[in-house]
VOGU-3710 file (C-alpha; in Angstrom, 3 decimals, decimal comma):
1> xxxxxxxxxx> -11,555/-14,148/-0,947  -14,641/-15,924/-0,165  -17,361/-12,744/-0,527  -18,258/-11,110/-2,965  -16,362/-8,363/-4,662  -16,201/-5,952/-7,751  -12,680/-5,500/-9,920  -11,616/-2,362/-10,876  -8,996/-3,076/-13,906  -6,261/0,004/-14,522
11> xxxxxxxxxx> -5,612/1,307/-17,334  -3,921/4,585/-15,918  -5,568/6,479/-14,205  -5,721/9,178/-11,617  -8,639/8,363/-9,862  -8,120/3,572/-9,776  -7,619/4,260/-5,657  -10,898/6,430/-5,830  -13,271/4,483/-7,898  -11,903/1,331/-5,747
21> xxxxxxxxxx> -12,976/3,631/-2,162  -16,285/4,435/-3,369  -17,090/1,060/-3,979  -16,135/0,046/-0,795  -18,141/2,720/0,627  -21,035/0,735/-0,579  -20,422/-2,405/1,444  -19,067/-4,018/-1,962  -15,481/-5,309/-1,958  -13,372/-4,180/-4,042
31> xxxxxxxxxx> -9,483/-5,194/-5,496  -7,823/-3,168/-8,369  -5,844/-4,880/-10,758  -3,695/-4,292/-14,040  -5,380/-4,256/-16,988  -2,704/-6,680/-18,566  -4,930/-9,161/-15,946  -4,612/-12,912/-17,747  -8,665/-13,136/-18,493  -8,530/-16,538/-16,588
41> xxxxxxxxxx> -7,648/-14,822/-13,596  -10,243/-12,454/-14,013  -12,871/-15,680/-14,460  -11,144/-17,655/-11,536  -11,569/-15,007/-9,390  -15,403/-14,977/-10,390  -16,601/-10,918/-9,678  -19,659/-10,020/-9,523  -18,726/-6,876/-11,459  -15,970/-5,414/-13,148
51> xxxxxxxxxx> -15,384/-1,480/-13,608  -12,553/-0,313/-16,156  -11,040/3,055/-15,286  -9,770/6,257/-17,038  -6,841/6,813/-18,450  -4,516/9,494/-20,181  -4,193/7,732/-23,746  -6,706/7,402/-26,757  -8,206/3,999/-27,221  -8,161/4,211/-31,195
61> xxxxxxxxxx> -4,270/4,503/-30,909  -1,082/2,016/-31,634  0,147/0,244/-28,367  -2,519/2,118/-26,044  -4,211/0,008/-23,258  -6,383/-2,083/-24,117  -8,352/-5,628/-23,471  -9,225/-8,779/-25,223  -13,189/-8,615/-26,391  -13,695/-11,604/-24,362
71> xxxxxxxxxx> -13,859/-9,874/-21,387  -17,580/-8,567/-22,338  -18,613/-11,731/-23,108  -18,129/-13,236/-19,639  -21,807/-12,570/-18,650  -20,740/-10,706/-16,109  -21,384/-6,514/-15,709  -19,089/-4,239/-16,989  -18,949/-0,291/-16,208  -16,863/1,906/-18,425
81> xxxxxxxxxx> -15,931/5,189/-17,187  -13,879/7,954/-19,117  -11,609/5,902/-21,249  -12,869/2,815/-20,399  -16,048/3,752/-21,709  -14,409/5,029/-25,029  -12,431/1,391/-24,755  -15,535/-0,517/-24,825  -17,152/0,939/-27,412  -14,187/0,948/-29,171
91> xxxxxxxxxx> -13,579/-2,643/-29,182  -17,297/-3,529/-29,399  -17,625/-1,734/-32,523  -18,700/1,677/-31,879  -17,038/4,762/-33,123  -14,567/7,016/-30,873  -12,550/10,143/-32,019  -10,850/13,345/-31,420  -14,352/15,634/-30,082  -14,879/19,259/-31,134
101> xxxxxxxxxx> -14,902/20,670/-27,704  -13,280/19,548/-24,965  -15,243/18,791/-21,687  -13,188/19,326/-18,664  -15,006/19,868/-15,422  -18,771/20,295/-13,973  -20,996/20,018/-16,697  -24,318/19,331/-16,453  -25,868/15,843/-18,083  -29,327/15,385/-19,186
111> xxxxxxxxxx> -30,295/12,156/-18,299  -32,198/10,662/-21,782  -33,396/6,943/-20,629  -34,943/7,615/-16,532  -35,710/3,709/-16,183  -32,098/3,027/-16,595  -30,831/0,980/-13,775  -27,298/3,323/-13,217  -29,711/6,475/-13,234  -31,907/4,466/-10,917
121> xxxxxxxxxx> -33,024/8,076/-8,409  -30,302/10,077/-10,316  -31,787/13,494/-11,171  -32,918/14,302/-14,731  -30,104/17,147/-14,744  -27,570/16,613/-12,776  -23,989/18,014/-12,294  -21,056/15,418/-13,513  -17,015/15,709/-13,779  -15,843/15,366/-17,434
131> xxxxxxxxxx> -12,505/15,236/-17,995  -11,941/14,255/-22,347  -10,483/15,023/-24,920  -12,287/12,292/-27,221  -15,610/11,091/-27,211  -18,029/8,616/-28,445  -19,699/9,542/-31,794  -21,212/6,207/-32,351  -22,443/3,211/-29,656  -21,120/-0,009/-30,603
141> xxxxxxxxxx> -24,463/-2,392/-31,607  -26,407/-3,229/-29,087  -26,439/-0,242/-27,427  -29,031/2,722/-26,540  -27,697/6,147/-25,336  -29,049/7,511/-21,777  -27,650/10,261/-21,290  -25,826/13,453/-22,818  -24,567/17,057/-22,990  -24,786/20,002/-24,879
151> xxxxxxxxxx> -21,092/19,000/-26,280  -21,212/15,139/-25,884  -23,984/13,003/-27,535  -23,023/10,220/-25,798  -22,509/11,268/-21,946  -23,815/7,641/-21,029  -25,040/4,497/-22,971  -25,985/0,967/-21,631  -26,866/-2,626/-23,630  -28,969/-3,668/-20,623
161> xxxxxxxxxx> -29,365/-7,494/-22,137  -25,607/-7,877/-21,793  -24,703/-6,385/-18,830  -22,807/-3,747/-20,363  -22,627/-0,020/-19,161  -20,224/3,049/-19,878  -20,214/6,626/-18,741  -18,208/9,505/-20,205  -17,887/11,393/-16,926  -16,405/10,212/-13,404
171> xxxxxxxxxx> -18,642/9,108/-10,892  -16,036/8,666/-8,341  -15,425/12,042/-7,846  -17,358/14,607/-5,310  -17,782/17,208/-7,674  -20,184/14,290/-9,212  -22,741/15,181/-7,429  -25,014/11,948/-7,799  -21,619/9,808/-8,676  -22,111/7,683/-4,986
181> xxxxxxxxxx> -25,822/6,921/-6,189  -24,746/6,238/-9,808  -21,799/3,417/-8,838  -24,350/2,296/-6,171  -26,489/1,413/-8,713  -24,519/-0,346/-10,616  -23,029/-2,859/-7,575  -26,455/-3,469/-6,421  -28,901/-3,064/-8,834  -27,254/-4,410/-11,986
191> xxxxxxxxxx> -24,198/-6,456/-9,937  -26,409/-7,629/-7,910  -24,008/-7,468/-4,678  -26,061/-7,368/-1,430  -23,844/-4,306/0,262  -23,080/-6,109/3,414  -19,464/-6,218/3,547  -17,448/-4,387/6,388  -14,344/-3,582/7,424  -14,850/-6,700/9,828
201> xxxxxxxxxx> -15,074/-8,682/7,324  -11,344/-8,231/6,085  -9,722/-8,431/9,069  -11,487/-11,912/9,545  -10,583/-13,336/5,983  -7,016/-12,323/6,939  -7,254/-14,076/9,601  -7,892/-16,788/7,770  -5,600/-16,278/5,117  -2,588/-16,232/7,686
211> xxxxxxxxxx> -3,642/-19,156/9,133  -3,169/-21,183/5,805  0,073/-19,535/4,902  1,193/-20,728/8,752  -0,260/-24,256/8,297  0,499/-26,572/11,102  3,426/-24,458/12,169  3,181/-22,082/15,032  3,134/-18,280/14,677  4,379/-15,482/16,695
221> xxxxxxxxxx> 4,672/-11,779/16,670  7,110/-9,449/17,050  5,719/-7,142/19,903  7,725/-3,886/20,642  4,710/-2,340/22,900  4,021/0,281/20,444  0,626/0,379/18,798  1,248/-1,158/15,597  2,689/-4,696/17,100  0,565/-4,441/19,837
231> xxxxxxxxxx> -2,804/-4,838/17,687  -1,389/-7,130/15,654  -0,832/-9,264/18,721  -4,216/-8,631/19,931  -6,164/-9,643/16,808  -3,773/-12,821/16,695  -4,047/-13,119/20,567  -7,993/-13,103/20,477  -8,032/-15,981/17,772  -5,948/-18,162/19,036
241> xxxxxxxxxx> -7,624/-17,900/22,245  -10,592/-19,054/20,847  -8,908/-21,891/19,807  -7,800/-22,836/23,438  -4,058/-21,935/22,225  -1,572/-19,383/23,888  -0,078/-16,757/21,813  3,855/-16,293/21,465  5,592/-13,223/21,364  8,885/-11,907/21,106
251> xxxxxxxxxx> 10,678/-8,469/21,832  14,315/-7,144/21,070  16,416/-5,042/22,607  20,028/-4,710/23,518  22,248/-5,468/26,528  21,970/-2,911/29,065  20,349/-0,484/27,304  18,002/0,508/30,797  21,227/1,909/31,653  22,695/3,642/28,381
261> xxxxxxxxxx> 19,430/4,359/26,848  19,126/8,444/25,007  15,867/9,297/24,910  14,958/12,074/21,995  12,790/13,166/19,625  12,908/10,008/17,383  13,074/7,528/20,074  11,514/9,066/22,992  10,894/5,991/25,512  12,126/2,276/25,925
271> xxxxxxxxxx> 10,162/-0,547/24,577  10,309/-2,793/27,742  7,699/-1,069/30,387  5,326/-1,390/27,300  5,787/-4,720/26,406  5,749/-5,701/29,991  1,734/-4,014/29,884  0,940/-5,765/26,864  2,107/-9,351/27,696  0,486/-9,041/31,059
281> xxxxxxxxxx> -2,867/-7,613/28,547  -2,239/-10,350/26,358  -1,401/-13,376/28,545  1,171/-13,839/25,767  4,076/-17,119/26,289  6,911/-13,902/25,723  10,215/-14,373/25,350  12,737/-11,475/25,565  15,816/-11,045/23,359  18,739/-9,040/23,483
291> xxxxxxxxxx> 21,826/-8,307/21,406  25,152/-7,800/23,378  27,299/-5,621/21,186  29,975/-7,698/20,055  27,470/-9,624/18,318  25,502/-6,883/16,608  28,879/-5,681/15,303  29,591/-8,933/13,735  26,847/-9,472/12,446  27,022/-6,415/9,926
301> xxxxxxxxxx> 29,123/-8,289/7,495  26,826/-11,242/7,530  23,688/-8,180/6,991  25,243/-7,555/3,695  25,447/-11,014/2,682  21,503/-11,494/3,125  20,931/-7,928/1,009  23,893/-8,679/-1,636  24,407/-4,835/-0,606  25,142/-2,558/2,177
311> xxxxxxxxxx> 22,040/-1,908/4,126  21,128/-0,065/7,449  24,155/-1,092/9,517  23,285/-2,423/12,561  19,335/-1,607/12,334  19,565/-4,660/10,231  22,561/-6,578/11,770  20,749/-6,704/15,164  17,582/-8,012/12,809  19,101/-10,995/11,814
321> xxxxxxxxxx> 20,542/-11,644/15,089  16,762/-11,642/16,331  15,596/-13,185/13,699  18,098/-15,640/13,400  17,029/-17,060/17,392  13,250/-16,660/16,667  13,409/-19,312/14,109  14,914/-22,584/15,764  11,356/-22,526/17,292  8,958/-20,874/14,820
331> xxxxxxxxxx> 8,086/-20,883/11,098  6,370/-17,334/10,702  6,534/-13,899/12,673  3,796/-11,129/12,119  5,305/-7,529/12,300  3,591/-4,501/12,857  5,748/-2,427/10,081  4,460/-0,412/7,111  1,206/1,247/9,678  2,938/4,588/10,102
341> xxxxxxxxxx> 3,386/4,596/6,034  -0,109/4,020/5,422  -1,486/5,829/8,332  0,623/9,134/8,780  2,862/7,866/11,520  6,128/9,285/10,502  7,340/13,117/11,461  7,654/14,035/8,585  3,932/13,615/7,868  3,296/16,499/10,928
351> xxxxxxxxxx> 6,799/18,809/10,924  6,251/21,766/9,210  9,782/21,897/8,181  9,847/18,417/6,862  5,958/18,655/5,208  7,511/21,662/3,375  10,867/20,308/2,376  11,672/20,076/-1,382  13,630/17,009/-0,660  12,820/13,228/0,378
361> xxxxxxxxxx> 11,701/14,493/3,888  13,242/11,490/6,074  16,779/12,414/4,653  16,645/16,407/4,738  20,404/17,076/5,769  22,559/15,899/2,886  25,595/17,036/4,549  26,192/13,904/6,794  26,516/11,328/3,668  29,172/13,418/2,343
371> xxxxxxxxxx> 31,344/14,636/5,222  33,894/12,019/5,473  34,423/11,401/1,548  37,032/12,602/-0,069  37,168/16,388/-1,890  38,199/14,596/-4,962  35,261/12,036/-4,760  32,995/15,271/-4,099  34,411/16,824/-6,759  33,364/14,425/-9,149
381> xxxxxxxxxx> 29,876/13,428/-7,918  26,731/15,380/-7,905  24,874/12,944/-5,188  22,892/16,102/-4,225  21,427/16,121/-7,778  21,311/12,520/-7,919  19,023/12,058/-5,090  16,802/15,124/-5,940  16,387/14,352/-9,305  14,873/10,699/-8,185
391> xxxxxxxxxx> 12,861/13,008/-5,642  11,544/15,226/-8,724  11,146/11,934/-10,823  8,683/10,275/-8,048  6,906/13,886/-7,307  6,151/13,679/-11,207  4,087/10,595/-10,501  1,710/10,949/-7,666  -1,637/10,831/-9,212  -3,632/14,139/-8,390
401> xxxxxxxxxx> -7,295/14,337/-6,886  -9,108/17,019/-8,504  -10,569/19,578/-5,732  -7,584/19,296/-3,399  -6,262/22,148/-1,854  -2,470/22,529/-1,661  -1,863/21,178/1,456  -3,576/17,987/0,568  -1,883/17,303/-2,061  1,713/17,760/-0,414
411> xxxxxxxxxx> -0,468/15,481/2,209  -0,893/12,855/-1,430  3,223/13,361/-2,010  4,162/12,449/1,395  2,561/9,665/1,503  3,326/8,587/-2,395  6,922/8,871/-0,942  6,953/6,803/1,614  5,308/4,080/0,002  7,427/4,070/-3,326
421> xxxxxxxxxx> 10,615/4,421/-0,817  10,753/4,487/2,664  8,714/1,614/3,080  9,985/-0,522/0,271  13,331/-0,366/1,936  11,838/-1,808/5,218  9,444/-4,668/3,610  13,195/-5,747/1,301  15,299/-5,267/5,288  12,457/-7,923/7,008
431> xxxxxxxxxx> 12,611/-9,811/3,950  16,044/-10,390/3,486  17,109/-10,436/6,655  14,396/-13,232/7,628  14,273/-15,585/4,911  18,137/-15,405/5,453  17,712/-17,180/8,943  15,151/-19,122/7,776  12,137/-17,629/9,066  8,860/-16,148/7,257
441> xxxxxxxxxx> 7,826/-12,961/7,821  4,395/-11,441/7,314  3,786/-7,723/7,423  -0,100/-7,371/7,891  -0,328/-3,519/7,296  1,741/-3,843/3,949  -1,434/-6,101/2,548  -2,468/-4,250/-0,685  -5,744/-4,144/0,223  -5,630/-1,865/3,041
451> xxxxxxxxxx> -2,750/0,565/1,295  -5,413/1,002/-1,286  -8,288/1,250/0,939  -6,687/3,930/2,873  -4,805/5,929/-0,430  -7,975/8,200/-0,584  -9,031/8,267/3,219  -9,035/12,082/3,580  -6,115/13,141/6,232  -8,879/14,310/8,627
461> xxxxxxxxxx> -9,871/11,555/9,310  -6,509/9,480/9,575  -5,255/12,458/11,922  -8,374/11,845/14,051  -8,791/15,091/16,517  -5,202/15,677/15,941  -4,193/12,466/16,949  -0,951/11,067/14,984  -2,475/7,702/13,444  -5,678/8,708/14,805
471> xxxxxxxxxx> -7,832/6,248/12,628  -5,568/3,036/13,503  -5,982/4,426/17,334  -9,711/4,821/16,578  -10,318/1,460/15,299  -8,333/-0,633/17,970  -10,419/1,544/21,015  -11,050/-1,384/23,171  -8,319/-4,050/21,937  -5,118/-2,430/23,740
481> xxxxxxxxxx> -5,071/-0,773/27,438  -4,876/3,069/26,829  -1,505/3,812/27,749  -0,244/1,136/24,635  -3,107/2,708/22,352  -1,964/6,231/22,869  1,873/5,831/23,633  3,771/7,995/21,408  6,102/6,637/18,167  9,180/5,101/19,157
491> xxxxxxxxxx> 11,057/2,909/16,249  13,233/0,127/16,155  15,541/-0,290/18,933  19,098/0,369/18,867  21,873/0,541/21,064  23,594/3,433/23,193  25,652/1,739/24,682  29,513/3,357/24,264  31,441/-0,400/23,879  29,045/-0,690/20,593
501> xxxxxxxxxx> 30,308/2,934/19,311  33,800/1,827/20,225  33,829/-1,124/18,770  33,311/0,368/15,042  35,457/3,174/15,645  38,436/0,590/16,263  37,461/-1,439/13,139  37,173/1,285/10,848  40,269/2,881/11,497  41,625/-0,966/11,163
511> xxxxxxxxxx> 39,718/-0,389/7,483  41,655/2,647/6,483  45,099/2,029/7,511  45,061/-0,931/5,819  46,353/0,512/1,921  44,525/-2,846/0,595  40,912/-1,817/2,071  38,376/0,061/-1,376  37,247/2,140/1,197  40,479/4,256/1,096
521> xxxxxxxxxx> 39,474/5,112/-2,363  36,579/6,904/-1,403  36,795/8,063/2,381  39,223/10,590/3,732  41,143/9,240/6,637  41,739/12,469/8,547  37,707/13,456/8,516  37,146/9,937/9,936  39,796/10,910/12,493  38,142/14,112/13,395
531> xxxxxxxxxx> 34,498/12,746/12,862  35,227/9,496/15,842  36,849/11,857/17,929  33,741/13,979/18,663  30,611/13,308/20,918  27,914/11,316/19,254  24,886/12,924/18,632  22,233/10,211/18,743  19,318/12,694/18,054  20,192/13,560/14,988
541> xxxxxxxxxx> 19,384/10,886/12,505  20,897/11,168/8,455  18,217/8,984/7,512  14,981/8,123/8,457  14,737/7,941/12,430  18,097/5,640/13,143  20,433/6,283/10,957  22,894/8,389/13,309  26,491/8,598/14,264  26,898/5,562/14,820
551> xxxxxxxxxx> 25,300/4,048/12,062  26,991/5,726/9,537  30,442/4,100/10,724  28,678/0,792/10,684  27,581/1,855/6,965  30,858/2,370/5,918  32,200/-1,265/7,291  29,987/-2,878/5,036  30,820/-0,531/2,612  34,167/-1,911/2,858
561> xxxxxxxxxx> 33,150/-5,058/3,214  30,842/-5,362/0,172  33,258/-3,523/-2,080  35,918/-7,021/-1,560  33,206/-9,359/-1,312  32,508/-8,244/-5,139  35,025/-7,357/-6,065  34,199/-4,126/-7,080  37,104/-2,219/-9,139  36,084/2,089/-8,883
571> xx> 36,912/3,696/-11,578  36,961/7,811/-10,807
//
């Protein structure tokens, strides 16, 4: 990116998303990267600063993180908190070890050196998180100590001359109480950033960043009238008008689905009057699509070809349809997808029954996966323990913010969820499906930038007054009529129409009489029977918000089909 900007570099821990939000807070941008960084990188990428974070391990140990000694000879500032304080003295030559007592929590520092430029308007005793069990007994050459405890001698210690700062406690943190001032000080007054960056700002370099990954070709967006695709379209809609050019824009829906369409819960309103408002807003060049059934239902076998696996039945055969007539005119669609991850858009974020849930929360009722295998498939698979053992496994890893309450934190696990899941599973369906027909797709809200940005944005304030996605509504106040800004979450089309339904139910009972089809080995014909014969029940999704009766029949062809595509020989 063209401004300036400070790198935070990882090295494990809980608080990289915090450190990286404070320093945004100061008008500095700010990126986080691995600490396994190439050093080139780090010097093409020319930072004005660069901030190495905590982490869980010892720095004086075999195979714990660490960093070439180049890296402080760059010339260009360097702020060590926790264990990346501990890491640069380490490697600089100082001496770190196991400490007597261990500091964990508000302790108060004594600042030794006032003049320092991090302690620039600090307080001479002020209150600072420690969280360590080593510390440093000697600073590496070069260095004076500025600050300490009545258990650390070295709470803080600087070698001005080089640029080179560390601090044994975390700034980042709120229960730091001058820790805003302290990292201020060190983007401005030793970094020498001016603190003028905005928000703005990003949204304008993306702009220009997608309009070198488009090049000469022409870009739409996918516009389904809800709030996610509709500001994308704006913000693309507004540049190109200043460029004298006409925006194009796409929607998808299905062949008379004004007439079949359920509303519920999940999907509680049509995309087309909405569209219609925003490509009258937008003075878009819009072109409506639709998927007759026939065609979505033979296009599921061609869905599991572009995933090499089954995938979300007709959510994703219909995709590739759509997809498929988008590009013989365009090069590159921009979704709206990934917002309600990274914003809070999803039930599950509000229902009290799904916040609470000791299960993935957009797959709560395990009963519908299993009702049409066999007994003596059940029998033999725990899938139950399968899946909530991977829930446990991912729960294990959502980094914790000290001085959350409870219901924060489930708040934290939610959303750790749906990124390390949920969402992964749509950004791999518009990937596959697209670069199958041949078009690029770009999903603006997935850019890592804003899912870090917004990782520590307290729920409060994305829930603004109560509103679901409250900040995103916020923000684009003035960019989308009202009744688009404020219309409730619908996702993803999909049909209702009956011909669809009984299409699938012919073909998989076509899939189990035949004695040659692998899906006999695992299905039990005479739940199928029972299963088709009953009313659909459209409102009551098995996975996510689509996933329904219908869709799991449509699973289960591809099923089928993947399991002779590859091949695949079951051995129970």
């Amino acid at each position: 990116m063209s401004q300036e900007k400070v790198i935070v570099l990882d090295f494990g821990g809980q608080y990289n998303q915090l450190v990286a939000r404070r320093i945004r807070e100061c008008n500095v941008y700010c990126e986080i990267y691995s600490y396994k960084t190439d050093i080139e990188k780090i010097k093409a990428m020319n930072p004005k600063g660069i901030i190495l974070t905590g982490g869980p391990n010892s720095c004086y140990e075999e195979n714990s993180p660490t960093y070439s000694k180049k890296l402080f000879e760059l010339g260009i500032p360097v702020l060590g908190l926790c264990y990346g304080a501990q890491l640069m003295m380490h490697i600089l030559g100082g001496n770190v070890a196991r400490a007597d007592v261990r500091e964990y929590g508000k302790t108060e520092v004594l600042i030794d050196k006032a003049d320092s430029r991090i302690f620039q308007n600090v307080s001479a005793k002020t209150v600072c998180w420690m969280s360590h069990f080593d510390t440093i007994f000697k600073t590496a050459p070069g260095f004076e100590v500025t600050a300490h405890t009545a258990d650390c001698p070295v709470a803080a210690a600087e070698n001005a001359d080089a640029g080179l700062y560390v601090v044994q406690f975390h700034p980042e943190v709120l229960h730091t109480a001058e820790g805003t001032k302290m990292l201020s000080n060190f983007v401005t007054g030793v970094c020498g950033c001016a603190g003028d960056w905005k928000m703005d700002s990003f949204v304008e370099e993306s702009v220009r960043q997608i309009r070198e990954k488009v090049g000469g070709g022409r870009v739409l967006c996918a516009l389904s009238g809800g709030v996610d695709s509709s500001l994308v379209s704006a913000v693309c809609a507004k540049e190109l008008e200043a460029q004298g050019q006409t925006l194009s824009t796409y929607s998808f829906d299905f062949t008379d689905n004004d007439k079949y369409f359920q509303a519920n819960s999940f999907q509680p309103s049509m995309d087309r009057p909405y569209v219609d408002k925003m490509t009258a807003f937008l003075h878009s060049d819009h072109h409506y699509l639709e998927c007759g059934s026939q065609i979505q239902a033979d296009k599921l076998y061609e869905s599991v070809d572009a995933h090499d696996l089954p995938c979300m039945a007709d959510v994703d055969s219909s995709l590739l349809y759509f997809c498929g007539e988008v590009a013989s005119h365009h090069k590159v669609v921009l979704t709206g997808e990934c917002a309600d991850e990274v914003f809070g858009g999803y039930p599950w974020f509000h229902k009290k029954e799904c916040f609470d849930a000791d299960c993935f929360p957009w797959s709560m009722d395990f009963s519908p996966r299993t009702m049409l295998l066999k007994d003596s498939v059940l029998s033999l698979l725990p899938l139950k323990e399968y899946a909530h053992a991977a829930y446990q496994k991912t729960i294990s890893e959502v980094p914790v913010l000290a001085g959350e309450n409870k219901e924060e934190q489930r708040r934290r696990e939610i959303s750790y969820l749906n990124i390390k899941w949920f969402m992964q599973t749509l950004l791999d369906r518009m990937d596959r499906t697209s670069m199958h027909a041949g078009l690029e797709a770009r999903v603006p809200f997935a850019d890592h930038r804003i899912v870090e940005y917004l990782w520590n944005v307290p729920w409060h304030m994305k829930c603004k007054d109560g509103v679901v996605k409250g900040l995103l509504r916020a923000s684009a106040k003035g960019l989308l009529p009202d009744n688009v800004l404020y219309r409730k979450k619908s996702p993803y089309p999909k049909t209702y129409d009956p011909t669809y339904e009984n299409l699938l139910r012919t073909a998989i009972l076509e899939v189990l009489s035949d004695t040659r089809s692998p899906l006999r080995e695992l299905i039990d014909f005479n739940k199928v029977v029972d299963y088709i014969s009953q009313p659909s029940d459209y409102g009551r999704p098995f996975y996510g918000q689509l996933m329904a009766g219908p869709q799991l029949l449509a699973y289960l062809l591809q099923v089928n089909y993947w399991l002779k595509k590859y091949q695949i020989e079951l051995i129970l």
